[in-house]
C-alpha angles and dihedrals in degrees: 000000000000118000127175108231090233078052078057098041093053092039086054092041088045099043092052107046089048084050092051082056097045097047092042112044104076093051090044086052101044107026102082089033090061095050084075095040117091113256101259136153090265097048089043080054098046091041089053091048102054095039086054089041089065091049091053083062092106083053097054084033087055097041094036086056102046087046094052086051083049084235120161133272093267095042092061093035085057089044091054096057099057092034082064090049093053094047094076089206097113103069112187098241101185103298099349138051129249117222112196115168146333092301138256096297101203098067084041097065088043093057103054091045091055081035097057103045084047095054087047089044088048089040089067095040114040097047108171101009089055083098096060094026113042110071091043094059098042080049091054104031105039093024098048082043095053081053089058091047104042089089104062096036080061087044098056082044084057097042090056096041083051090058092043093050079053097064096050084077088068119100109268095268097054091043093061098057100038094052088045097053087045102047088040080060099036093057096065096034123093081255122103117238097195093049103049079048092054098045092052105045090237105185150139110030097351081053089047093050096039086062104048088041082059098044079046087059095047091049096056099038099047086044101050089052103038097099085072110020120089113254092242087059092052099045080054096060082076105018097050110005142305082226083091090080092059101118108037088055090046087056095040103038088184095077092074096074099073094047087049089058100041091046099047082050096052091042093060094047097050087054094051089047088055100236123164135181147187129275072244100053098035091093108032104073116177095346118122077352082271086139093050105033086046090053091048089055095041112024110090134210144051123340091003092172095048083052097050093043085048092050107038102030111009100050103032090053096051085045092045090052096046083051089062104042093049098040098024108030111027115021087034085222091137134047124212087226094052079081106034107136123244094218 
């Protein structure tokens, strides 16, 4: 099996960002409608189910990558077990082992990528015995690497929250569209938004403009592709996550000039409209209406529902419109099928 390393980079960068959705969706889509529903046995269920679904995401990750590279059964079986060793999201706690989140997906991504051109070297050179000896060696060799490397990839998360936590000593306003651009960026970027929000305790206006300049992101993006994307793929930009679109803005840079835009724009808007938001909801945006649903029950002041509609739909759509005429349908800058999805 010949594959060309760039084929490897954009299965990595596709698997994954179809994985994040997958993993994600049913807790963005349950999680705020159970806080209104009573505790029962069947909300406790639904509530255990959805919270396990988001830490089997270096499994999907593993399985949504090596079906992407077309590899066997056993290839992608080996890939998955390093790839949950490289996660970090199972901590030994005495004679059992904690799972906390989704993983560190940085060294996620890394590891299938190392994962996937080990199980395709094995697969030429240990012929008969791959079936003893594969998944043994990926285990050993990927995963005890991803252990190496898990460091620094916390390290370059650090490193980021640190310059965000930066930006919240600005004045409001420029709070607000330099947190929107960021987020915007954050948010289809290897980088997890929730998780620099979380680290730094990112809360009141900087939360509030994190999250419209990431509904911003998902309008545009989801606007600018859904000539050729399936309506079911755009719906998912807001409803599951714009991270969708990773790899197709890692491979065409240029795309992120409109989100940074929109997002800036939404940003500002959200600040001037005095939202605010939780460390929680910072990186969430439109998804499972957690943005929108935490700045109703946070933000303070007159016609609050006319202000978040205003911040989170009103203004990110018209943003996300103006995005398209100007890059998509005037200056030709952007092509419809620079973000056609690979579902």
């Amino acid at each position: 099996m010949k594959v060309k390393l760039k084929e490897l980079a954009m299965a990595t960068l596709n698997g994954n960002a179809i994985a994040i959705v997958i993993a994600l969706i049913p807790s963005v889509l349950l999680s705020q409608l159970l806080h209104f529903c009573p505790v029962n046995p069947v909300t406790t269920s639904i509530s255990y189910m959805i919270t396990l679904a988001q830490t089997a995401f270096p499994f999907i990750a593993a399985f949504a990558v090596g079906m992407i590279l077309r590899l066997s059964t056993l290839q992608v079986g080996s890939m998955a077990l390093a790839t949950f060793v490289a996660a970090g999201n199972a901590s030994p706690q005495k004679a059992a082992f904690l799972l906390n989140g989704s993983g560190i997906i940085l060294n996620i991504m890394l590891t299938t990528f190392t994962a996937s051109i080990l199980v395709i070297l094995l697969d030429r050179f240990l012929g008969q015995f791959k079936i003893i000896l594969e998944s043994l060696l990926v285990l050993l060799i990927a995963g005890g690497l991803s252990l190496f490397t898990k460091p620094v990839m916390v390290a370059i998360q650090t490193a980021i929250g640190q310059v965000v936590q930066a930006a919240t000593t600005m004045s409001p306003l420029l709070i607000g569209v330099v947190l929107g651009m960021i987020f915007g960026v954050l948010i289809v970027s290897p980088i997890s938004s929730v998780a620099i929000a979380m680290a730094i305790s990112l809360s009141g206006i900087g939360s509030g403009a994190a999250n419209a300049g990431i509904v911003a992101c998902s309008f545009t993006l989801a606007w600018m592709g859904a000539t050729v994307n399936p309506l079911g793929g755009t719906l998912a930009h807001f409803f599951g996550s714009p991270k969708i679109q990773m790899a197709n803005i890692l491979e065409r840079p240029r795309l992120f000039v409109p989100v940074i835009i929109a997002s800036g724009v939404a940003g500002l808007a959200a600040a001037l409209l005095r939202m605010t938001g939780t460390p929680f909801s910072a990186g969430f945006g439109f998804a499972g209406l957690i943005g929108p649903l935490t700045a109703y029950q946070h933000s303070a002041g007159d016609l609050l529902l006319l202000r978040v509609t205003l911040a989170f739909v009103v203004v990110p759509v018209v943003s996300a419109w103006l995005m398209n005429l100007i890059f998509v349908k005037h200056a030709s800058f952007i092509q419809p099928t620079d973000l056609k999805l690979s579902l």
